[in-house]
Each structure stands twice: as structure tokens, then as C-alpha cells.
C-alpha positions as MATLAB code, in Angstrom:
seq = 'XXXXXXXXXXXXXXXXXXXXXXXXXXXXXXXXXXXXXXXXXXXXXXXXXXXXXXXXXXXXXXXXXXXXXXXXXXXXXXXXXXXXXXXXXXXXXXXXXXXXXXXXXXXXXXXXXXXXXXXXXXXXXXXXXXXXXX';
ca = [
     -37.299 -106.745  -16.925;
     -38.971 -110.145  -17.481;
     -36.860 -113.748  -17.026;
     -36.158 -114.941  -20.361;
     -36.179 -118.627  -19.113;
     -32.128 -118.476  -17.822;
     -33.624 -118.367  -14.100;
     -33.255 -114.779  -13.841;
     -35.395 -111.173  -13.238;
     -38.302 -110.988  -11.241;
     -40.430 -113.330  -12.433;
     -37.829 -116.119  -11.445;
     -38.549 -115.723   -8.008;
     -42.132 -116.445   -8.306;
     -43.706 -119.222   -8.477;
     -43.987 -120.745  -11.951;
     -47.746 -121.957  -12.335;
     -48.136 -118.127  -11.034;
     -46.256 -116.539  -13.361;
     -47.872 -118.658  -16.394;
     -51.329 -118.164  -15.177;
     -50.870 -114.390  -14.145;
     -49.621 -113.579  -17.523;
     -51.824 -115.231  -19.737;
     -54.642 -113.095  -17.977;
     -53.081 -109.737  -17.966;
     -54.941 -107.983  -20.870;
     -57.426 -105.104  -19.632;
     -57.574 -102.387  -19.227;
     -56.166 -101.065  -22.205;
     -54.172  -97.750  -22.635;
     -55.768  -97.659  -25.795;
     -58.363  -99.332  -27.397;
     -56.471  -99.229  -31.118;
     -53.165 -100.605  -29.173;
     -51.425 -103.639  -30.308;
     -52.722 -106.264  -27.698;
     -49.695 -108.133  -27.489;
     -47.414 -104.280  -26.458;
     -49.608 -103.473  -23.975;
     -49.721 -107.070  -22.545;
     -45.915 -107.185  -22.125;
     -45.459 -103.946  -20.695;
     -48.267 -104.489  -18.285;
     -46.513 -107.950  -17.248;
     -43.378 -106.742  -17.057;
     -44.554 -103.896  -15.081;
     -46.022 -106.324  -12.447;
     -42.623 -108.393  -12.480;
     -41.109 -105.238  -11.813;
     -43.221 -104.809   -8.850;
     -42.634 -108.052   -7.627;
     -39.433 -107.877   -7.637;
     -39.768 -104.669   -5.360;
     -42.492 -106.345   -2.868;
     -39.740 -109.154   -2.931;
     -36.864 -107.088   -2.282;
     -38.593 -105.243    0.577;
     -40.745 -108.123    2.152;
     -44.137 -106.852    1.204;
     -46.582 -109.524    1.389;
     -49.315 -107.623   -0.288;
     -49.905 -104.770   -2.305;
     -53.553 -102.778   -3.183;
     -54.520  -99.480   -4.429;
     -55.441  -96.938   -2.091;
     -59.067  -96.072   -2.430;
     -58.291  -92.429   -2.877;
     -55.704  -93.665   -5.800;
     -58.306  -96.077   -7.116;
     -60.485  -93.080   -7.413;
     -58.048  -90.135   -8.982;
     -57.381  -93.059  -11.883;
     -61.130  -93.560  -12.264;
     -61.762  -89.772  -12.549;
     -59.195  -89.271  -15.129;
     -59.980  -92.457  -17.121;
     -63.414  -90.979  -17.271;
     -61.883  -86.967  -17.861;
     -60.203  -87.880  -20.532;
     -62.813  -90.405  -22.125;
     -65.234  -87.633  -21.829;
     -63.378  -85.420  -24.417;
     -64.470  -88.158  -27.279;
     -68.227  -89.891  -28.343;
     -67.012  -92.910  -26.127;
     -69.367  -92.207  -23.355;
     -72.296  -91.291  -25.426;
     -72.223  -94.884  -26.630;
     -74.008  -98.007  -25.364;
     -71.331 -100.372  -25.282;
     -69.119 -102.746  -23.666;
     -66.655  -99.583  -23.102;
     -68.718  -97.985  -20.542;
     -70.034 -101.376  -18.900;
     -73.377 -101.357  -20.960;
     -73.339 -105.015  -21.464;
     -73.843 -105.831  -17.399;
     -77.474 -104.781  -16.178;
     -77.308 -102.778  -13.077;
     -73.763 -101.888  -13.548;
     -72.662  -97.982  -13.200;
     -71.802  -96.599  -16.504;
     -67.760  -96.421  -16.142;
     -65.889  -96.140  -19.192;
     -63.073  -99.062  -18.833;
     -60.169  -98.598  -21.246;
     -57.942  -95.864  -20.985;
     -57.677  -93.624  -24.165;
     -54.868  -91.357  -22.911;
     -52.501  -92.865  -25.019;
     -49.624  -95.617  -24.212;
     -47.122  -93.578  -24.004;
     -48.865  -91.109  -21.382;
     -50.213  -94.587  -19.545;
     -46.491  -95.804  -20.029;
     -44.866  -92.362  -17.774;
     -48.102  -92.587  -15.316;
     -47.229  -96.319  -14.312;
     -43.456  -95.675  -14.490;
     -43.883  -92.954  -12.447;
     -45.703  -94.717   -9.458;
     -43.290  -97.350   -9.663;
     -40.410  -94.363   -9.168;
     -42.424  -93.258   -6.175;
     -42.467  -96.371   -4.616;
     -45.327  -97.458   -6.106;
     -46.938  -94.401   -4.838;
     -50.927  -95.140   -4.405;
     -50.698  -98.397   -3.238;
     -50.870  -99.472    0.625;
     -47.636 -102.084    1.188;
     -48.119 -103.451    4.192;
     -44.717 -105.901    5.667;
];
């Protein structure tokens, strides 16, 4: 649910330069790396309006990712990248193009429908993962 300039949803109650710069950089990680760009971009921002609009509602000043959920996510990015060639390659996908930087892969090849239930599901949970302190 994204404000479709009439002043309402979530992303009315935050601040505009925000909102236009926030957007405009939400692209990565991918559910998929053959996904539309443009999809995935508007269900990841609307997503995060969503979640405004819950930190709002509740007062949270802050949300981040518990380590231990920052870790289960980074373990099954890589589980289910290591059932394809992905990993074997030297590429940009698994962080080859930064010297000295762990080989991670980045997108997440699941699918966008499975990526789609996983993030609608931590938002039904209370955005289950995350630490919201008041």
C-alpha cells in the first residue's frame, strides 16, 4: 500500500525528500536475478512503506535485523544458491569484484514468489527478526 500522490498510505507520513530518495535506491538484492527490475522494486518499496507505517503506528523509532536473523537469511541465500553453478563463478554475484571481500553470493534465486511469502510473513509476525526498540 503505497500513496498514490492523494496524501494517503504510509508513505504520506514520511517525509517527502525521504520517500523520493529511499525509493529511487531500493533495487538489491534481488529475488531473482531474471526478475523484472521494476516488480521487484515496487514490492520491495511498498514493503518498506508497509513497515513504516507499522513503526509509525506503534512509535518505533528504529528498526534492524537481528544478527541471528541476518544470519538464517544469509545461510539460506547461500543454501539455495548452492544448488546451481552460481557459486562456482567469479563474478559480481558472489562479491568477486571487491578484493578482500568474503565470497557471499548476493541475490536471492529462490524465486519471487517464495521471497514474496518469506517477507510477508515477517511482516505478519511483527516483523519477526528485527529488534524494534520504542
Amino acid at each position: 500500500m503505497v500513496s498514490h500522490g492523494d496524501g494517503s498510505g504510509p508513505l504520506a507520513r514520511v517525509p517527502t525528500s525521504a520517500s523520493r530518495s529511499s525509493a529511487s535506491r531500493i533495487a538489491a538484492p534481488s529475488p531473482a536475478p531474471a526478475a523484472p527490475p521494476s516488480s521487484v522494486t515496487e514490492r520491495h518499496v511498498a514493503w518498506i512503506a508497509d513497515c513504516l507505517a507499522y513503526l509509525c503506528d506503534r512509535r518505533h523509532g528504529t528498526i534492524e535485523a537481528t544478527a541471528a536473523a541476518a544470519a538464517a537469511r544469509v545461510a539460506h541465500v547461500n543454501a539455495v544458491a548452492d544448488l546451481t553453478l552460481y557459486p562456482r563463478a567469479n563474478s559480481w554475484y558472489m562479491g568477486a569484484n571487491i578484493s578482500g571481500k568474503s565470497r557471499s553470493f548476493m541475490p536471492y534465486i529462490g524465486g519471487v514468489e517464495t521471497d514474496r511469502l518469506k517477507c510477508a510473513g515477517v511482516a505478519a509476525r511483527g516483523y519477526a527478526g528485527f529488534n524494534l526498540p520504542a
